[in-house]
N, C-alpha and C positions, 0 to 999 in steps of 0.2 A: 636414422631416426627422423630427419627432417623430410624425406620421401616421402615417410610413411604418414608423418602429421598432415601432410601437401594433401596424400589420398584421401586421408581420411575427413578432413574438414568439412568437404560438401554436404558429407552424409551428419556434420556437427551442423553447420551452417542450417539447416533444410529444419532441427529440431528449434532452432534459436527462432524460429519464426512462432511457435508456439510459445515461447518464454516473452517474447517481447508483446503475443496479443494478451496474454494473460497479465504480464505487467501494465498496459497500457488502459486497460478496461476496468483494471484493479483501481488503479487510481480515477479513472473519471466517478464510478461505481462510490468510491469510501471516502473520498475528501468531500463533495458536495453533503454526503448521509454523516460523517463527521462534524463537519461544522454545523448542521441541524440539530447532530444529536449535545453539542457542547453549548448551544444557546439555551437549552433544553436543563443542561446541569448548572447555568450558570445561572437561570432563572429561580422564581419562587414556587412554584408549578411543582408542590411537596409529592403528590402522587408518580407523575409522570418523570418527576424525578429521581425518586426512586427506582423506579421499572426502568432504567436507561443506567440508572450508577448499578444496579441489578447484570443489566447486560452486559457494561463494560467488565463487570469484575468477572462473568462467567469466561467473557472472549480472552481477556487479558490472564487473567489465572489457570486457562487450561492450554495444552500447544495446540498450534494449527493444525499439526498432523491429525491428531485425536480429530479435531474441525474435521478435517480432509475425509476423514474414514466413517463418521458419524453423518453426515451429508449425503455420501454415497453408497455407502452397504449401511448405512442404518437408517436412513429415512425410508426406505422400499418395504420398509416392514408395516411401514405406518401409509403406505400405497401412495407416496412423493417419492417420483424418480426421475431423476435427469440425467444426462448424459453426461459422460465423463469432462469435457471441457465443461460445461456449465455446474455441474456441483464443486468443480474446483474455482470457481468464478464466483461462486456466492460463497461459498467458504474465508476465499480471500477478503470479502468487501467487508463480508459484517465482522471478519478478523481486526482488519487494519482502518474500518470506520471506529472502532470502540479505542485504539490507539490513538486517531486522529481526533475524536471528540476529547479526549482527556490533553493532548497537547494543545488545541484551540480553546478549551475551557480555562486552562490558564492563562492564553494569549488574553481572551475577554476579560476576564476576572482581573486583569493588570491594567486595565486603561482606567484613568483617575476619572472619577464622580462628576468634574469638573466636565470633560467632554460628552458628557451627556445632555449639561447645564448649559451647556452652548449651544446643543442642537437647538434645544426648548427655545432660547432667544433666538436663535435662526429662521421660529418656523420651522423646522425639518418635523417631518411623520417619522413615524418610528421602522417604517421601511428604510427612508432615506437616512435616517442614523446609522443603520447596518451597516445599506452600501455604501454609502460616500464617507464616513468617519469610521465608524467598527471596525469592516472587514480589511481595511487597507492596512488600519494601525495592527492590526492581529497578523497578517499575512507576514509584515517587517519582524513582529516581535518571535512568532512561532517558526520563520523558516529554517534557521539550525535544525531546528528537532525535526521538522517535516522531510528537512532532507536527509537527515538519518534513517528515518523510516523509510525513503525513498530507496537509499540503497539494501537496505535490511529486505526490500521487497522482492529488489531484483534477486537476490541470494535464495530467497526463502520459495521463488519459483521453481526450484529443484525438486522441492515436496512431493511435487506433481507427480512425479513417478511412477509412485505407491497407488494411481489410480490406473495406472497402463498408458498414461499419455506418450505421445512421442516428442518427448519435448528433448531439450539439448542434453540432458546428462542422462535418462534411460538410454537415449539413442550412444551417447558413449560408455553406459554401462556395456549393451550389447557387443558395441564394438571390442571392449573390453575381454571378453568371455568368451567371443568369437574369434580372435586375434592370437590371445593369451598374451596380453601386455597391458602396461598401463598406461602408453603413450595415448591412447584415446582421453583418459584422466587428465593426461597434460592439455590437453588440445579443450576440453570441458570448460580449466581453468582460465586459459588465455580467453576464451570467449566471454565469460565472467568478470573477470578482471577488466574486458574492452569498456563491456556495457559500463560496470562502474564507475570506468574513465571518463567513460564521455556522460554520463548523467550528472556525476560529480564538477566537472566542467562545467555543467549548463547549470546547476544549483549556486557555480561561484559566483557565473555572470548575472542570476538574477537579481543574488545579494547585492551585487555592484548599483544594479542598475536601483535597486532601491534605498543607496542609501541615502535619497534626499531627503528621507523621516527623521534621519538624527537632528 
């Protein structure tokens, strides 16, 4: 068994490179369009806020897979086509941007009246409120939930599949059905279970490193 995991990992290894650029671009992609589109909900901006609590509800109410399949065999109808890594790539951002604006809409919506009251005496422009007050108190208050989404991301990279990518779990499907075992399965999960490890790791040490906001 253990041989056979030995052989077979490179040919896992070699998929996880597609899992980790699609994770990694996922998140540059949906937290920056997230927290735009949660200052957006948290504002008075009656139209625009609608068309955005509009958005969130379609992305969050329907699965990504449906996302995944409507992007790629459904937009070509409508003469928008991209290739298989980039429609899984906009699938994912405006997926888990619509999840990250509703976790940072509450982060914002939680800072008391008062620290806005204190920019106004400071002088601050309402840029420099965002940056230097807003966004630091919100990053403290939202990163549980952010780093749940964080791992819910790397899992839900699996999806990818169902477009023909070679990502880490088709490449051990195949392995799977070419083999006739499920040790490929095992080998899927170990790799899954790594990433989580060490993201999760990096999520404990940022908490750490910020808890001089308590």
């Amino acid at each position: 068994m253990f041989d056979y995991l030995i052989n077979v990992m490179p040919q896992l290894l070699s998929g996880a490179g597609i899992t980790i650029k699609l994770f990694a671009l996922t998140l540059l992609g949906s937290i920056p369009l997230g927290i735009l589109l949660a200052f957006v909900l948290a504002s008075r901006l009656k139209v625009l806020k609608f068309i955005v609590q509009v958005y969130v509800w379609l992305m969050r109410g329907t699965p990504l897979l449906l996302q995944l399949i409507f992007v790629f065999y459904g937009l070509p109808i409508l003469n928008i086509v991209f290739d298989r890594f980039d429609a899984a790539l906009i699938a994912f951002v405006i997926n888990y941007a619509a999840y990250f604006a509703e976790i940072f809409r509450g982060g914002i919506q939680s800072i008391p009246a008062g620290q806005y009251e204190a920019a106004k005496v400071l002088r601050l422009s309402p840029i420099q409120t965002i940056r230097k007050i807003i966004i630091p108190q919100v990053v403290k208050i939202t990163l549980p939930s952010v780093g749940n989404e964080v791992i819910n991301l790397v899992k839900d990279t699996s999806l990818v599949y169902i477009l023909g990518l070679s990502d880490v779990m088709r490449i051990g499907k195949i392995a799977m059905e070419r083999d006739s075992t499920l040790l490929p399965l095992l080998g899927v999960a170990l790799i899954y279970l790594l990433l989580t490890g060490i993201f999760t790791i990096l999520l404990k040490q940022l908490e750490s490193k910020l808890d001089y906001y308590r």
